[in-house]
N, C-alpha and C positions, 0 to 999 in steps of 0.2 A: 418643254415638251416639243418632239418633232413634229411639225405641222406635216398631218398628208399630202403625199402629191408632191409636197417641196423639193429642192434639189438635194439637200440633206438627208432628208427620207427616202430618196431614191439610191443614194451614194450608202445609206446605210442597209438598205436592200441587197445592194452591191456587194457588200460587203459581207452580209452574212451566206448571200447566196454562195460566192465562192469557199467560205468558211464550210459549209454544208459538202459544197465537193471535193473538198480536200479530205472529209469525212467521208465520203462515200469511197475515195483512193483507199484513206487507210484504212477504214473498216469493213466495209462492204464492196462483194462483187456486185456493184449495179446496171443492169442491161437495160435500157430504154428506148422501146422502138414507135416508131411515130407512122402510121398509116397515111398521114399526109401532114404540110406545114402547119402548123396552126393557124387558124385565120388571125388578122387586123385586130386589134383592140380597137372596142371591148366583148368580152365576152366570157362566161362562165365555164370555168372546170370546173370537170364533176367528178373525182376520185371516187375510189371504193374507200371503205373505211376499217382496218385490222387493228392500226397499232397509234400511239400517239406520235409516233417518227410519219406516220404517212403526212402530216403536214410540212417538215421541212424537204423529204422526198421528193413531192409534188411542184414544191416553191422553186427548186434545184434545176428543174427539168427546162423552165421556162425562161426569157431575155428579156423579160420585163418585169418591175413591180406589180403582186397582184395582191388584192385586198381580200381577206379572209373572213366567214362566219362562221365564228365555232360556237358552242355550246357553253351558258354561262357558265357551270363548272370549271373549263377549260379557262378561262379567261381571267377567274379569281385564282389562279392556281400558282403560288407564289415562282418568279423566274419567267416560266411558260409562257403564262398570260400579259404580263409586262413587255415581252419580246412579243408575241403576236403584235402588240396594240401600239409598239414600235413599228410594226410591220401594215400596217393599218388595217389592222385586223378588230372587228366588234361582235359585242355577245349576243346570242339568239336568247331569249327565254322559251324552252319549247313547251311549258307548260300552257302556255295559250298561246292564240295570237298577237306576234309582237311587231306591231304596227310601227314601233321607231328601225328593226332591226331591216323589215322590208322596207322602209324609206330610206335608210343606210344603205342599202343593198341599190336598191334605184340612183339615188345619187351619185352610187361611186358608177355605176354604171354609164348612167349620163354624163359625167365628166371626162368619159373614155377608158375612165381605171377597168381592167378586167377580176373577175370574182369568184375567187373558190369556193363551191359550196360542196360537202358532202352530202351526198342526196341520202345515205343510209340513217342519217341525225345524229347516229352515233355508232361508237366500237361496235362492229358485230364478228361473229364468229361462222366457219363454216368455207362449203366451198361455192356459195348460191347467194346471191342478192334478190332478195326477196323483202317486200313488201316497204320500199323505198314513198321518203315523203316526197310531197309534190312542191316545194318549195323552189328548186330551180327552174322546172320547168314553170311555174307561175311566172317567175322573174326574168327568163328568156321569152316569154311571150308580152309580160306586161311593156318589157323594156325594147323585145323586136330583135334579140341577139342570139349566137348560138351558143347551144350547149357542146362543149367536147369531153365525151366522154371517157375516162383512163380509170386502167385496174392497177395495184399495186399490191405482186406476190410476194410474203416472203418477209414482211416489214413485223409479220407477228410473232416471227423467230428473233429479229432483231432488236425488239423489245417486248418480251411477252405480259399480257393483259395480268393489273396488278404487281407490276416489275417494274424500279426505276432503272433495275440493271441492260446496259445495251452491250448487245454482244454482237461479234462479225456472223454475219451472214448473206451470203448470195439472195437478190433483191433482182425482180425486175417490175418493169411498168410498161406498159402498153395503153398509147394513146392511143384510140380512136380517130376516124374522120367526124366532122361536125353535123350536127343536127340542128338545122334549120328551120326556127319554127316562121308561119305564113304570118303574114304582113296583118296587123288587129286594126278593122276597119276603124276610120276616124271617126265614123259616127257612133263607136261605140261607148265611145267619151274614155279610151283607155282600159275599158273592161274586157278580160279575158272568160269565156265562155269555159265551163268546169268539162264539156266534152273534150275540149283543147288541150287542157292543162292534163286532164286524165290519156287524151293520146299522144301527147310527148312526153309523159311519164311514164309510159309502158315502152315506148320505140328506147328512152333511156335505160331503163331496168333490160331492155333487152342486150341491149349493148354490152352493157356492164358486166353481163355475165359470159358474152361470148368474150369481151377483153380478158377478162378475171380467167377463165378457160384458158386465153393463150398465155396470160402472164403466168399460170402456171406449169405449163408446157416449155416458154421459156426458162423458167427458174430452173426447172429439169435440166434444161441441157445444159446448166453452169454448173450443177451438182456434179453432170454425170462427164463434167469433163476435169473434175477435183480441182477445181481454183474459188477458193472462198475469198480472197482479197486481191483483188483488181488494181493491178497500177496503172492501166490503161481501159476505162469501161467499155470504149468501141470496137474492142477488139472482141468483146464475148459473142457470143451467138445470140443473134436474133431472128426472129418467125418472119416470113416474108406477111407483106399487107395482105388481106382478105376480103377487104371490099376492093371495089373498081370505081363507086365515086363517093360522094356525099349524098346526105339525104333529107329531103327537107320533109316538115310535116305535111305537108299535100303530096309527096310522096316525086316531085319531081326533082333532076339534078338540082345541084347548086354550081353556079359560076365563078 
């Protein structure tokens, strides 16, 4: 078994990462536009969630190993879930509180790993994010990291729900700037306050829907320029940024 974190498991990272854009060359137009660099690891992406391709999409975009929590389903799923847990990726049970899965999630955080959660828990449909769990934002507050938030258009043509079939289609994603939650006093002995976790859950939900907005605005203008498979992704069109800076939960810049 690949030990997390190892060089091996980084090198295999590597390796699938690039495997994944060589997929995106030949199957998919994919346009991915970044509102700003990503911050330092570590720190949580927070994807929208359409198709089961949105987790190698996401994985694609980024220069570092990032460790993933999906859904125990996802995880038993013979192939899929074997390559996540390659990927150092572990299962939520979201039927209750899963107190190993947030300790997982803490750890890899505290080690420096960065962590993809989807804040939706699971596939949803539609053009709205609405009524999103509070799971990252707990974990960016318990842990003091940011959330960046990304939409991804388009991934639910490229593999539609109930379909193992993947077919070419124009894809895009739109990162976000990060959300910065406030510094959780020491004397709270590590507790995060549920007004907290509930208002960087809504600053996230809000995000998400104006990215998901632009990633389909983007996706528009790859349609409407008739190129469905990209030999080069940075030449497609992308939406200029829409914010001017970063935003932290006390509502002031981030440096």
């Amino acid at each position: 078994m690949i030990e997390v974190g190892s060089l091996a498991q980084r090198a295999f990272y590597r390796g699938a990462r690039e495997l994944v854009r060589l997929a995106n060359r030949a199957m998919f137009a994919v346009a991915v536009g970044f509102e700003e660099a990503l911050p330092p690891a570590p720190y949580i992406l927070a994807p929208t969630h359409r198709s089961n391709l949105d987790t190698p999409f996401i994985g694609s975009i980024t220069g570092e190993p990032m460790t993933y929590m999906a859904k125990s389903g996802v995880m038993e799923a013979p192939g899929f879930g074997a390559l996540l847990r390659l990927l150092g990726g572990f299962p939520v049970h979201r039927e209750a509180t899963d107190r190993e899965a947030i300790e997982l999630a803490l750890a890899a955080l505290g080690s420096g790993r960065s962590l993809v959660v989807f804040p939706e828990g699971t596939r949803r449909r539609g053009e709205r994010v609405e009524g999103i769990e509070e799971g990252a934002a707990y974990l960016a507050l318990r842990a003091g990291v940011p959330v960046v938030p990304a939409a991804i258009a388009g991934s639910e043509r490229a593999m539609r729900p109930g379909s193992a079939l993947i077919l070419p289609a124009p894809v895009a994603i739109e990162v976000g700037r990060a959300l910065w939650p406030g510094e959780v006093r020491a004397s709270w002995a590590g507790r995060v306050r549920r007004q907290e976790i509930r208002q960087l859950s809504e600053m996230l939900e809000s995000e998400l829907n104006r990215l998901l907005a632009a990633a389909r605005r983007s996706r528009a203008l790859i349609v409407a320029s008739g190129r469905r498979v990209a030999s080069d992704p940075t030449q497609l069109p992308k939406l200029p940024p829409v914010h001017e800076r970063s935003i932290r939960l006390d509502g002031t810049q981030a440096i």
